[in-house]
N, C-alpha and C positions, 0 to 999 in steps of 0.2 A: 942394444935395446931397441925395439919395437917401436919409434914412437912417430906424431907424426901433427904438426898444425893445420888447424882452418880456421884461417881468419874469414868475420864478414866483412862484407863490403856493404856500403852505402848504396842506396839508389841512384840511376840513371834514367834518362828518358827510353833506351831500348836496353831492357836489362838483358844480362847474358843468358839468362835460364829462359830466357822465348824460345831458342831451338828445340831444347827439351820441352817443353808445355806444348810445345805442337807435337812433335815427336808421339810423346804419350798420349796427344790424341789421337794421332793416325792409326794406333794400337788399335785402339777400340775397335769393337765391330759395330755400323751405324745399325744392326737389326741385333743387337744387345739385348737378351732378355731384360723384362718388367720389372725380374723378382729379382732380390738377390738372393747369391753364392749361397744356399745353404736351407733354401726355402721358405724361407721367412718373408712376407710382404715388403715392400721399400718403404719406410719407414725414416725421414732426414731428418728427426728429431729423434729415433730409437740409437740405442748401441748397438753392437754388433753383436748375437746370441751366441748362444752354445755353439747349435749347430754350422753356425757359420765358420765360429774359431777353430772348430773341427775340419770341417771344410777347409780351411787355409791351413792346418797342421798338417793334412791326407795327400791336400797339393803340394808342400812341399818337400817330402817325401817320393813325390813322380818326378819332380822337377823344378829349374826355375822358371820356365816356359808355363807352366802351369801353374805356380804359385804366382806370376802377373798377373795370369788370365783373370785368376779369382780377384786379386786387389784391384787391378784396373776397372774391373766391373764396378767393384764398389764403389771406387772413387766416381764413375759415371753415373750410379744412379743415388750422390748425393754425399757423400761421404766422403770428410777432406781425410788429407793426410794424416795430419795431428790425431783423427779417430782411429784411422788408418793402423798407424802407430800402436797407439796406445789401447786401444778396446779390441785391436785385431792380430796384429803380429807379437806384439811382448804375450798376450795371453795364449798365441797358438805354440810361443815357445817353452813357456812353462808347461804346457799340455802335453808337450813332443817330452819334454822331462818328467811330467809324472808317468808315462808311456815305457819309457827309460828305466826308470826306476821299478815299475812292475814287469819288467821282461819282455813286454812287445815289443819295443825297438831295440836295436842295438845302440852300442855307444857311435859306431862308424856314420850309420844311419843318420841317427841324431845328429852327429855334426854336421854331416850333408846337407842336412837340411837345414840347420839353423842357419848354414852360412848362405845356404839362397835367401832368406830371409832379410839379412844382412846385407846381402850383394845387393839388393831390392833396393832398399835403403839406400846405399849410394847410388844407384840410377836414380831414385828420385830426388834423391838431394836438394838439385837446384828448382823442382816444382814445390816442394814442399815449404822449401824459404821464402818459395815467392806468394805462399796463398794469406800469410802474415808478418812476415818478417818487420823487425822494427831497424831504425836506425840502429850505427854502431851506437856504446852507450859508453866506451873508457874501458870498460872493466875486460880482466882477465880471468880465466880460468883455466884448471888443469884438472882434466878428470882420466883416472889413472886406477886401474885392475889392479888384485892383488898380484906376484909373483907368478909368473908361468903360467896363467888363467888358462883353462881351455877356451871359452867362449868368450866374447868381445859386444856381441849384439846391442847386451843391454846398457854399455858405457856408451856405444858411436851412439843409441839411439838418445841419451843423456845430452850427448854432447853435442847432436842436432840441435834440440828443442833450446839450450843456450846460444846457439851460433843465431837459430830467430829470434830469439830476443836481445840479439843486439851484442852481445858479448864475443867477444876472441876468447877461440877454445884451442886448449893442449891438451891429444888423446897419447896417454902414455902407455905400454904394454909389458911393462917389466918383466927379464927374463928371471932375476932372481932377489933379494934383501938389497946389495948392491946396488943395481940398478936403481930397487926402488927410492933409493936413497937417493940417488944422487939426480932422479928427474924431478922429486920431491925439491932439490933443493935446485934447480937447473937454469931459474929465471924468477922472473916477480909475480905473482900471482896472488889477484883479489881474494881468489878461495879456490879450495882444493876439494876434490868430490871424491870418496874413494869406493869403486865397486868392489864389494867382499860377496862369494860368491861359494869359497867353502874356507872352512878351518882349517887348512894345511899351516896358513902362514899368520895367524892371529895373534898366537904369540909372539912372534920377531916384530908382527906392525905393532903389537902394541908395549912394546920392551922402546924399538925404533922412535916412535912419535914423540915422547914429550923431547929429548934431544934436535929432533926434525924441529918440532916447531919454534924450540927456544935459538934458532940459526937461521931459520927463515928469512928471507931476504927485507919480505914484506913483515913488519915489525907484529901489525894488526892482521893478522892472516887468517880468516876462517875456515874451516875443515868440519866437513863434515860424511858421514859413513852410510852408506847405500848398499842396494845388491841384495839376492836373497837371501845372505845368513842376517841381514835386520831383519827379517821375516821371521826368519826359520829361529833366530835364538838372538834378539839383539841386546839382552846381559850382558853378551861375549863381545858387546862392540858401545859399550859405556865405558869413552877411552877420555880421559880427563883433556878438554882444551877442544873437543866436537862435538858434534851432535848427530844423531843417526835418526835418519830420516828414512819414513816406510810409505811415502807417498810414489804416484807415478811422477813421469817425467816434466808435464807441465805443471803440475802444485810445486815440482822441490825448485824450478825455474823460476815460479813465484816468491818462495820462501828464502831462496840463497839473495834471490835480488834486493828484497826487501832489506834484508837483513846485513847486508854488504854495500861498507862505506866506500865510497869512492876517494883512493888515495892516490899520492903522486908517487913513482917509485923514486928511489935515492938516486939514480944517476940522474935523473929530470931535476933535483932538487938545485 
């Protein structure tokens, strides 16, 4: 299995992500166009438009050399991460997929690209923790694809946005039922985030789960279902004992925390 920890860490007086925050600034070019990526005014209270998302879909597509260029830009003329993220890379990858879906791109393409997008994401890692991150806060988590996932993006970028708000995340990759079983059951976890992404495996997760959760380590466990088939069809993911959630990555951050008791596991007991 695929899987893999990141814990956060607390603050210090010289945090470790200062290398990287210079780093990414040396990037920049100091005579950086005005405007942003895509021609739209600079705007640090706007979203990031159509043409922009286009703009960062087209880039990644030439490259990851080029899909920087674009995000780095933005980030210099105003634009954190977190929007970065969210109003700019998640929407240029659904775009590179409805692309996908009507024959302009290939499938091979497509992956190339999503995973510069991706790759991105870990370069920034340690900048983007550091533009809000909160203390550690107790809690765990375990955000975990269906079976055999092609794409991964939209879980690491999940499992970001909980690592800044304080939580210890588990990014699980399951090869098969199997697997998912048993990282489902692999350790103690506050709550459990599950990206579903197509219907291959909908039936075995949801045959799987009430068992899964009546075993669960953590007695009070919450679970809840993400990814676009809550989009696309979330009937198919009203699985007794979760809840499916169709918000982006900082609403479900707010929604799992709120809603998630802070427990002691049994071996602490």
């Amino acid at each position: 299995m695929a899987q893999f920890n990141t814990e956060s860490t607390g603050r210090s007086r010289s945090p470790p992500w200062e290398p990287q925050k210079e780093a990414l600034k040396a990037r920049v070019s100091p005579d950086s166009s005005p405007r942003l990526v895509g021609g739209t005014d600079f705007d640090p209270d706007a979203h990031l438009d159509a043409n922009q998302i286009a703009a960062l879909a087209k880039a990644s597509l030439r490259g990851i050399d080029e899909s920087r260029k674009v995000m780095l830009n933005w980030h210099r003329q105003g634009q954190s991460f977190a929007d970065i993220y969210i109003n700019g890379i998640a929407p240029a990858a659904r775009l590179l997929g409805t692309q996908w879906t009507a024959d302009s791109v290939d499938f091979v393409d497509l992956t190339i690209a999503v995973s510069h997008l991706q790759t991105l994401m870990h370069e920034f890692s340690a900048a983007f923790l550091a533009e809000d991150g909160a203390e550690p806060n107790g809690l765990s988590l375990l955000v975990m694809t269906e079976p055999n996932a092609q794409h991964t993006l939209g879980s690491f970028m999940l499992g970001e946005f909980f690592r800044r708000a304080g939580w210890t995340v588990t990014l699980g990759t399951p090869q098969d039922m199997v697997d998912f079983e048993r990282t489902f059951q692999s350790d103690w976890f506050d709550a459990v985030m599950l990206s579903i992404a197509s219907d291959r495996s909908i039936d075995a997760i949801a045959t799987a789960l009430p068992q899964l959760l009546a075993d669960a380590i953590n007695p009070e466990l919450r679970t809840y279902v993400g990814g676009p088939m809550a989009t696309l069809n979330p009937e198919k993911l009203k699985w007794r004992g979760t809840t499916c959630l169709t918000v982006d990555a900082e609403q479900a951050v707010d929604i799992v925390t709120k809603h998630t008791k802070k427990s002691v596991p049994h071996s602490h007991v």
